[in-house]
N, C-alpha and C positions, 0 to 999 in steps of 0.2 A: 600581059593579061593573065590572071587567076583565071585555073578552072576547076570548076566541082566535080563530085559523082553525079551532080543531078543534071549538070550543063551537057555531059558528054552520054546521059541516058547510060552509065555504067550501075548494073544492080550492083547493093553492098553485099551479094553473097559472092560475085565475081571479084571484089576489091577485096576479101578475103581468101580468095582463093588467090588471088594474084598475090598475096601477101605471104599463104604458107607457100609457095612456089617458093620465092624469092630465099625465105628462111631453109627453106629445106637446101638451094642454091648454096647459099651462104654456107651453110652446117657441112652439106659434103666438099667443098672447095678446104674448107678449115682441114675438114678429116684429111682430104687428099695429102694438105699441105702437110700435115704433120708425119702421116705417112712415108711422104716422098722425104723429110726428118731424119726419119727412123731409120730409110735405104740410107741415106747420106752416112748415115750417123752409127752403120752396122762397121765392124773389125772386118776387116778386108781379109781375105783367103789368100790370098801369091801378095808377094813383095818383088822388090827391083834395089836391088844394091846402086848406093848414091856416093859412100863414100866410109871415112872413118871418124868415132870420137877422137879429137888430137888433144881435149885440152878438158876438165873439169874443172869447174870455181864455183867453190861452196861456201857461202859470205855469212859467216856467223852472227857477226855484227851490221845490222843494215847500213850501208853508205861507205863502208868500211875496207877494207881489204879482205881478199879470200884468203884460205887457209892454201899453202902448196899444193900442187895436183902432184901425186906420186904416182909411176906408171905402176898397173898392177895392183893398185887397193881400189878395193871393191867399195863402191857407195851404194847403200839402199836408196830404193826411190818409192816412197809409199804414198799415197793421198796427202800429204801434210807437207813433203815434198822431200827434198836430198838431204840422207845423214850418213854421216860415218861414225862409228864406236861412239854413238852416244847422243853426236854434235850436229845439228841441225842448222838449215841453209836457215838464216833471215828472224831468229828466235829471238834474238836480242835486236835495241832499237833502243836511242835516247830520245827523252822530253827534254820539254822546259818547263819551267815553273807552270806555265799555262796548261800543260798535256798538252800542248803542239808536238808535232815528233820534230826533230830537228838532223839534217840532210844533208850531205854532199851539195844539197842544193845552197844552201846558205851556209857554209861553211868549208870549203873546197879540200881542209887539210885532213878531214876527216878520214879521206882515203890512204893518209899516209898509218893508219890507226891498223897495225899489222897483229892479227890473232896467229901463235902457232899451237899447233895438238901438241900435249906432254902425254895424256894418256886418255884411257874410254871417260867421257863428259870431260876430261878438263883442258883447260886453256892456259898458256901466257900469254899476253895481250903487251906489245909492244908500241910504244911512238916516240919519234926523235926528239931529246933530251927529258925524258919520263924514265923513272923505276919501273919496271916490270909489276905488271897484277895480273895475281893467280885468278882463274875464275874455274869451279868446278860446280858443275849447273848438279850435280847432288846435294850440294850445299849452299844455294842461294837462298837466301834471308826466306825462311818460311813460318808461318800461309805465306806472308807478303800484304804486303796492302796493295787493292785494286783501285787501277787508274782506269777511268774509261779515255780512252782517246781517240783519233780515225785516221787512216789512210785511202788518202784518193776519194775522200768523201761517204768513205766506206766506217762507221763506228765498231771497234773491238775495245775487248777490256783487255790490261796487263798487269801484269806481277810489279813490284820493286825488285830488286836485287840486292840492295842491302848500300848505307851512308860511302863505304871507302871507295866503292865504283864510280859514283855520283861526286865523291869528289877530285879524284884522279881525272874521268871524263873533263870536268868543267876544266881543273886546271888545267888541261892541254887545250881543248876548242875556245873556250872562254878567256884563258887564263884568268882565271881566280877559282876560289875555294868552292861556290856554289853557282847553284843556275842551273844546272843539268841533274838528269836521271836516268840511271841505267834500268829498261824494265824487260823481262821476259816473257812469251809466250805460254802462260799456264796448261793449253786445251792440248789434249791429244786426237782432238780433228778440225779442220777448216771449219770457222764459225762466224770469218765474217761474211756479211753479201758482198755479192758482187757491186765492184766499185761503180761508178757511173760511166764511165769512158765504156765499159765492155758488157753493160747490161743489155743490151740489146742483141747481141751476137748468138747468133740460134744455137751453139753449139757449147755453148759458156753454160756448163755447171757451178755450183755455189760452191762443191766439198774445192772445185779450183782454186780458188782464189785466196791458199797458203794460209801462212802465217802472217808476217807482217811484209807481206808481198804486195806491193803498189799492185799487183795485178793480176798475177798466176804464179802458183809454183813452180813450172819449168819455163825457163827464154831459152832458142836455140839460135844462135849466129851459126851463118852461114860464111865459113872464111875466104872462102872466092867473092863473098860480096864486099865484106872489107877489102878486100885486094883491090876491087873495082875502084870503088872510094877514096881509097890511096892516091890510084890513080891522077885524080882529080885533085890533088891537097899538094899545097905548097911541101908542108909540113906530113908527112905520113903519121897516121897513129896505129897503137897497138889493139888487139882488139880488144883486150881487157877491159880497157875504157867503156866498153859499152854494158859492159857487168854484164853478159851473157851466162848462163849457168853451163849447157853445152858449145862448145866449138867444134864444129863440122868440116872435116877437111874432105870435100868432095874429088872423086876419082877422073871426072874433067871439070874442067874451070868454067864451071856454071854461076856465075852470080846472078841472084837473087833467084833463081831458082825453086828459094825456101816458101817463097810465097804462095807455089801450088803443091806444095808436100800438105796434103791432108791427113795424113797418116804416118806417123813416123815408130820405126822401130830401132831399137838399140840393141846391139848383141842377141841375146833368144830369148828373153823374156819381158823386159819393159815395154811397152805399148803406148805412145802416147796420139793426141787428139791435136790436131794443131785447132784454135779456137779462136784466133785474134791475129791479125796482124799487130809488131811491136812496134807501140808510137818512144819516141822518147823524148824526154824531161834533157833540162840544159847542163845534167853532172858528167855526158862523155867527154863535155868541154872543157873538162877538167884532165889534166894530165895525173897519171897514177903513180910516176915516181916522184914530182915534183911538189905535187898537191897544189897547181895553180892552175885557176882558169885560162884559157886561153883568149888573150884580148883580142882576136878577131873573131872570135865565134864560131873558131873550128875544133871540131868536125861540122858541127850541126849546120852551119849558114849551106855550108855547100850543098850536103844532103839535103837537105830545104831548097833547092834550085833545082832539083830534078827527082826527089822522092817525099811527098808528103800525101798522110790518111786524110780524107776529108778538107784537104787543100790548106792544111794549116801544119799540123803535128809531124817533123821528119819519121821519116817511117827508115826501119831496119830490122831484121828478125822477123821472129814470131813466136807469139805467147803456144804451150802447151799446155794441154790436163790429161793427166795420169789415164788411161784405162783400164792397166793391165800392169800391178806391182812387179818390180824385178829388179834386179841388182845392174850396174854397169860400172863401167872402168876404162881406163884413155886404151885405145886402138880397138876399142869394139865393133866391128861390122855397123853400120849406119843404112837402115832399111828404108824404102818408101813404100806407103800400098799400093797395089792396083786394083781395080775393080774388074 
C-alpha cells in the first residue's frame, strides 16, 4: 500500500524538515567518512622493522627483462617511479599496427628480450640469436610522432622511437621485418587515470598510476610468500616471474604478511602508501629463462585455489604509491608503520 503526506496527516513543513535532517545526516556521515580518510591516510610517527630489500628489478622495457640488480647502486624513486642514471622502470613499451601494446601476455618470449646499462640514458638491448641495439633515450627519434594507446583500460599518449627499434622488435617477436613499435614515455609526471581494476580504492591517487604501469609504479613481493607458494608447486618458481619491482626478505618467515603492511618504508627516506592489493595477469606463467608458458597453469592455477581478489583475480603482492621521494638500494632496512 502507497501512503501520502496527506493519509498519514504529516504537514509539509515537517517533511521538510525531515528531509534537511536526513541531508544534514548524510553530509556529516560523508565528512566523517573522509575524515577518518585522512587519519588512515596520515604518514605514521614509529615504524617496526620487518625485514630487508634483497633484490631490485627495474624493467626498462615493459614485459621484458630487468636490468641487473647491483648491490650498492642507489635507485631514485620519485612520483613517476624507479630510475637509475637516467633509465626509468616501464618507459618503453611495444604496439602493433593497431596501438594495441603487445605483452608477455601474448607473446611469452618477450621476457627473454634482456636490456643491459652501458652508461647514464643508454642501453644495449639483447635477445637470443639478435645483433645487439643501442638505445640512448637522449637520442630517440624526436618530437616523435604521438600514438594514443591504453593500458588496463587506462588511455595514455606515446612517443615513437624511431624505424631500426620497430624493426629489430618485430624481427625477434614476430619474426619479420614489421608489425611492431617501439614507443616512449614523453611526460615528466603520471598522466594517466587510474586504470579501472583500482579506481575505486580509497587510497589510490592518479600521480600513482606510473608510466606505462598496468597499475602503480611500485609492486612489493613479499619473499616468504613465494616461499609459501613454492611450497605448494610441483615445479618451484623464481620470484622474478612475478615482475615485482621490490623483493622483501622478511626477518621471520611471514608469508603474506604484505597484505597488512599499510605503510611501508625503505631505508631513511622513501615512504610509500600500500594502495591495492596485487591481482595478476597470466605472464608469471611464463618462465623467465625459458620464455615459455607453463602448460599447466602454473604458478597462477595454484594460487587461484587458495588466494584470489574478489573471488576471481590470483592475488600476490601489493601495489604502492610514492609519498615521501628517496633513494634505495638491495639490503636497505625494510620498515612498516605503526599507528
Amino acid at each position: 500500500m502507497a501512503y501520502s503526506s496527506s493519509s498519514l496527516d504529516i504537514s509539509p513543513k515537517t517533511l521538510i524538515g525531515v528531509g534537511v535532517g536526513l541531508a544534514v545526516a548524510g553530509g556529516a556521515s560523508y565528512f566523517l567518512y573522509h575524515r577518518y580518510l585522512q587519519y588512515r591516510d596520515a604518514m605514521p610517527q614509529k615504524w617496526r622493522r620487518v625485514g630487508t630489500l634483497q633484490r631490485i628489478n627495474l624493467f626498462p622495457i615493459k614485459s621484458c627483462a630487468p636490468l641487473d640488480s647491483t648491490p650498492g647502486r642507489e635507485y631514485d624513486c620519485d612520483v613517476l617511479g624507479m630510475s637509475i642514471d637516467g633509465i626509468r622502470d616501464r618507459t618503453l613499451m611495444l604496439l602493433d599496427e593497431n596501438n594495441t601494446m603487445v605483452t608477455a601476455r601474448g607473446y611469452p618470449h618477450m621476457k627473454l628480450i634482456k636490456p643491459w646499462q652501458v652508461s647514464d640514458n643508454g642501453l644495449i638491448i639483447t635477445a637470443p640469436e639478435m645483433p645487439e641495439l643501442e638505445l640512448d633515450f637522449k637520442n630517440l627519434e624526436s618530437p616523435g610522432q604521438d600514438l594514443r594507446t591504453s593500458i588496463s583500460g587506462a588511455p595514455v599518449d606515446a612517443k615513437l622511437c624511431g624505424d631500426r627499434f620497430n624493426k629489430w622488435f618485430s624481427q625477434f617477436i614476430l619474426e619479420k621485418n614489421t608489425g611492431l613499435r617501439l614507443v616512449h614515455y614523453p611526460y615528466p609526471k603520471p598522466v594517466k587515470i587510474i586504470c579501472d581494476d583500482l579506481k575505486n580504492m580509497p587510497f589510490m591517487r592518479q600521480e600513482d598510476s606510473g608510466t606505462f604501469n598496468d597499475g602503480t609504479s611500485y609492486m612489493l613481493m613479499n619473499l616468504s610468500s613465494v616461499d609459501d607458494l613454492n611450497t605448494r608447486l610441483k615445479n618451484p618458481v623464481e620470484p622474478l616471474q612475478f615482475r615485482g619491482g621490490f623483493e622483501i626478505k622478511c626477518d621471520e618467515h611471514e608469508p603474506y604478511a604484505e597484505d597488512n603492511w599499510q605503510w611501508v618504508r625503505i631505508g631513511d627516506e622513501a615512504v610509500f602508501r600500500q594502495v591495492a592489493p596485487r591481482t595478476l595477469c597470466i605472464v608469471p606463467n611464463v618462465n623467465d629463462n625459458t620464455g615459455k608458458r607453463d602448460v599447466e597453469g602454473e604458478p597462477l592455477k595454484t594460487l587461484k585455489s587458495y588466494r584470489t581478489f574478489n573471488h576471481s583475480s590470483p592475488l600476490l603482492g601489493i601495489h604502492l604509491g610514492l609519498r615521501q621521494p628517496g633513494k634505495v638500494k638491495a639490503n636497505d632496512v625494510v620498515y612498516v608503520g605503526e599507528k
